[in-house]
C-alpha positions in Angstrom: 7.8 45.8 -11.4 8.8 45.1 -8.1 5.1 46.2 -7.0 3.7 43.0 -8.9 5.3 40.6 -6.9 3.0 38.5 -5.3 3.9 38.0 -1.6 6.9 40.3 -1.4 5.3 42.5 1.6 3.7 39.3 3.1 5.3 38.5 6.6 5.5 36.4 9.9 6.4 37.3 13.1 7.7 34.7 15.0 7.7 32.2 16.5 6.8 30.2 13.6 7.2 26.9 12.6 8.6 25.8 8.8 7.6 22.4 8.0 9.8 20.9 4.8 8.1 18.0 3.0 10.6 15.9 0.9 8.8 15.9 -3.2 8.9 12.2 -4.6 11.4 10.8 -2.3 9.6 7.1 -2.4 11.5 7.1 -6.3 14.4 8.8 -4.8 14.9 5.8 -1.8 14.2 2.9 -4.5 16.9 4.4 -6.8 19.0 4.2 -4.2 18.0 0.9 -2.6 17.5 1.6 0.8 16.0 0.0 3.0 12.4 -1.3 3.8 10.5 -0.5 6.1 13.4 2.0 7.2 16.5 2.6 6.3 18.6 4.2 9.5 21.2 5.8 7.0 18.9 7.9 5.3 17.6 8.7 9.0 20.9 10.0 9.7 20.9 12.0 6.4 18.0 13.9 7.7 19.1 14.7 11.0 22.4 15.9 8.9 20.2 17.9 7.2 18.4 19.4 10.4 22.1 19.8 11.6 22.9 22.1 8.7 20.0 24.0 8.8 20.4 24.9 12.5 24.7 25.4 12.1 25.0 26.5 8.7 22.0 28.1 7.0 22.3 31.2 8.5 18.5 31.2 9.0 19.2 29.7 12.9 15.8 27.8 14.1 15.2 27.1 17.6 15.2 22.8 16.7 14.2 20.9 14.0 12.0 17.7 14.3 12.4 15.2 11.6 10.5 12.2 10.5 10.4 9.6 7.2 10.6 13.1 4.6 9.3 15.6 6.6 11.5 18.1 8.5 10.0 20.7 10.6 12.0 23.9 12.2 11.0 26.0 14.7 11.6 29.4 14.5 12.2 31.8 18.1 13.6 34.6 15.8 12.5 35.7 12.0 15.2 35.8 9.3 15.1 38.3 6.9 13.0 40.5 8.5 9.8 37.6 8.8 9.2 37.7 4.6 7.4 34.7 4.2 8.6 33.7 0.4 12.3 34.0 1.2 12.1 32.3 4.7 10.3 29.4 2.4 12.0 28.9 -0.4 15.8 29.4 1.1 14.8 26.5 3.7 13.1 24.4 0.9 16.4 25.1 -1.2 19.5 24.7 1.5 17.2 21.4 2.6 17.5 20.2 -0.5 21.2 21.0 -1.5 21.8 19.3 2.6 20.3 16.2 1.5 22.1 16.4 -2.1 25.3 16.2 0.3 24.4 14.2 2.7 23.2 11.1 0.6 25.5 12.2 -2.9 23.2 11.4 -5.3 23.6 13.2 -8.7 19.8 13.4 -9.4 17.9 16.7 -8.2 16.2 16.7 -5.0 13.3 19.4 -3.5 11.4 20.1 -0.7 8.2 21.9 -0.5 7.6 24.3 2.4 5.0 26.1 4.7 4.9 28.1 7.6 2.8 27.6 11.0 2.9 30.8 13.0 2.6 29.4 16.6 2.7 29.9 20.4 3.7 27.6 23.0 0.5 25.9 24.0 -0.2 25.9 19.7 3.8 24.4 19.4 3.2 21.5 21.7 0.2 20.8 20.3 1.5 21.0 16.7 4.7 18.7 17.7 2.2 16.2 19.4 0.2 16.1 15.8 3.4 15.3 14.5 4.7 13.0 16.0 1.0 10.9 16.1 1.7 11.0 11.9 5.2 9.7 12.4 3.6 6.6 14.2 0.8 6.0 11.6 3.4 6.1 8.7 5.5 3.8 10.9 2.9 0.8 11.5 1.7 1.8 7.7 5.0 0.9 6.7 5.6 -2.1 8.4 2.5 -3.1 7.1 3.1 -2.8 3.6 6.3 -3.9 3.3 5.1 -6.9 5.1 2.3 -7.2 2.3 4.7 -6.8 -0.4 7.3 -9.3 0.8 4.1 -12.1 0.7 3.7 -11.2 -3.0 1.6 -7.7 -3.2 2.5 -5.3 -5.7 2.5 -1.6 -3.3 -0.8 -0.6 -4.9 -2.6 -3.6 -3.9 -1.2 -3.3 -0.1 -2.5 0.1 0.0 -5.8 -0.8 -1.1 -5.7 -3.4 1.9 -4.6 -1.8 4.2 -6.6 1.3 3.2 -9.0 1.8 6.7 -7.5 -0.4 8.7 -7.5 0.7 12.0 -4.1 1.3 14.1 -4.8 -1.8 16.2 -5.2 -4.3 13.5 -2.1 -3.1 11.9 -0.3 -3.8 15.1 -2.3 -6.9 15.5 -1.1 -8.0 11.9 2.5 -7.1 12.1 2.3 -9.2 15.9 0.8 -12.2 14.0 4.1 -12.2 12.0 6.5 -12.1 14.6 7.0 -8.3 14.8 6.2 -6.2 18.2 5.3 -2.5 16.2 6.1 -1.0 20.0 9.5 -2.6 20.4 10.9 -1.1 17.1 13.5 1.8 17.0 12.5 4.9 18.8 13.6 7.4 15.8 11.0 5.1 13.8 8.2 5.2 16.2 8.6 9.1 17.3 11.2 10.7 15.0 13.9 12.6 16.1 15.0 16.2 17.3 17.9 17.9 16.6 19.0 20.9 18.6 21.2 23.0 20.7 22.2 22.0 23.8 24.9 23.8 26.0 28.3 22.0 27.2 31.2 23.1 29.3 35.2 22.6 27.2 38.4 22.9 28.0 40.4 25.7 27.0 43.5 27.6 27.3 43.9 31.2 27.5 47.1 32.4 26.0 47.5 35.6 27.7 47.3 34.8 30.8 48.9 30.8 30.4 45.7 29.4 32.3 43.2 26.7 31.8 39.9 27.9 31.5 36.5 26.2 31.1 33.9 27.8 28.4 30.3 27.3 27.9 29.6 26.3 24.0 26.7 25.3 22.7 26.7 22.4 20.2 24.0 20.6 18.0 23.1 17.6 19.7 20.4 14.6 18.0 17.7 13.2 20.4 16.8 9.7 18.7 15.2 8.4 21.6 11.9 11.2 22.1 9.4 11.1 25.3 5.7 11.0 23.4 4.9 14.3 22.8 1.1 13.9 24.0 2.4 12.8 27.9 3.2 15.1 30.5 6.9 14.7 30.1 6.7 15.6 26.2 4.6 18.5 26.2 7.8 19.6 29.2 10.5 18.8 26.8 8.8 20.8 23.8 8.6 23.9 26.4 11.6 23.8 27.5 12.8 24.3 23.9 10.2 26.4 22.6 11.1 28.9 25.9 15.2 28.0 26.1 
């Protein structure tokens, strides 16, 4: 029966990215009163999770960008041998169990899942489109939070603040005492998680010297250049071509 399968001899060759979308997570962040606009400890439950993912997974992505729900990894290398439905649902799954973890709720958690094949030009580009949604959730959410906290119930801030354009957002939120370009980076451009290479001490027994080694550890970047300026598109390449 194994013929029937449905995307068993579908493949990718990478690089590729995988972009993780967190599935009801505005119920999830209520039941656990975090909170609003942002809450910086489930921020650090996603980068935990990107952390795994890179360290633990065994699937070993390139870096992992994360934002509100979404995660996206990029892949320099194709586990199991690039098949599309396993790369997908064992990133949706270890996401999910991370987060479980991270935040110890009891309740189930999932992640949908998608795959990007890319190049570099196409990667910058997709980071860049990325990181633009991270900064239109971001003023959306000051925005309707501010709504709520004058007496809207959520739907009727979205239907107010439904086509309002990014510079009267900023302009409301300004009105009420709150710069939307002086708030937290990791709110504003979302954070990266990767590799990144550092020199320890060690101490070689055979010999009864002192040695230095190169390691490479996962480090999180919660202060990101834009992604659309000369020295963003850089930092994406430099990763994308380690």
């Amino acid at each position: 029966m194994e013929e029937r399968e449905i995307f068993r001899n579908l493949v990718i060759f990478a690089p590729f990215i995988v972009r993780l979308d967190g599935r009801a997570f505005h119920r999830l962040t209520k039941d656990l009163g975090m909170k609003k606009p942002y809450d910086e400890k489930f921020c650090r439950a996603m980068a935990q999770v990107c952390s795994a993912l890179i360290e633990d997974s065994g699937l070993e992505p390139a870096f992992a960008y994360t934002f509100s729900d979404e995660i996206s990894l990029c892949f320099l290398q194709a586990p199991f041998r690039g098949r599309v439905e396993k790369i997908d649902s064992v990133c949706a799954g270890f996401a999910a169990s991370a987060l479980t973890l991270a935040l110890g709720v009891s309740s189930p958690l999932s992640f949908d899942a998608r795959i990007i094949p890319v190049d570099e030009k196409a990667a910058c580009a997709y980071f860049d489109l990325r990181q633009r949604e991270a900064w239109r959730n971001h003023i959306n959410a000051y925005c309707q939070q501010a709504l709520i906290e004058e007496g809207m119930t959520a739907t009727q801030a979205a239907r107010e603040l439904k086509g309002m354009k990014a510079q009267a957002m900023h302009d409301f939120m300004h009105a009420r005492g709150v710069n939307l370009a002086k708030t937290p980076s990791w709110q504003r451009r979302g954070v990266i998680v990767r590799r990144v290479p550092v020199i320890k001490n060690g101490f070689n027994p055979v010999s009864g010297e002192h040695v230095e080694a190169m390691r490479r550890v996962v480090r999180t970047d919660s202060d990101l250049p834009l992604f659309s300026a000369p020295e963003g598109v850089e930092y994406i390449r430099l990763l994308f071509c380690p």
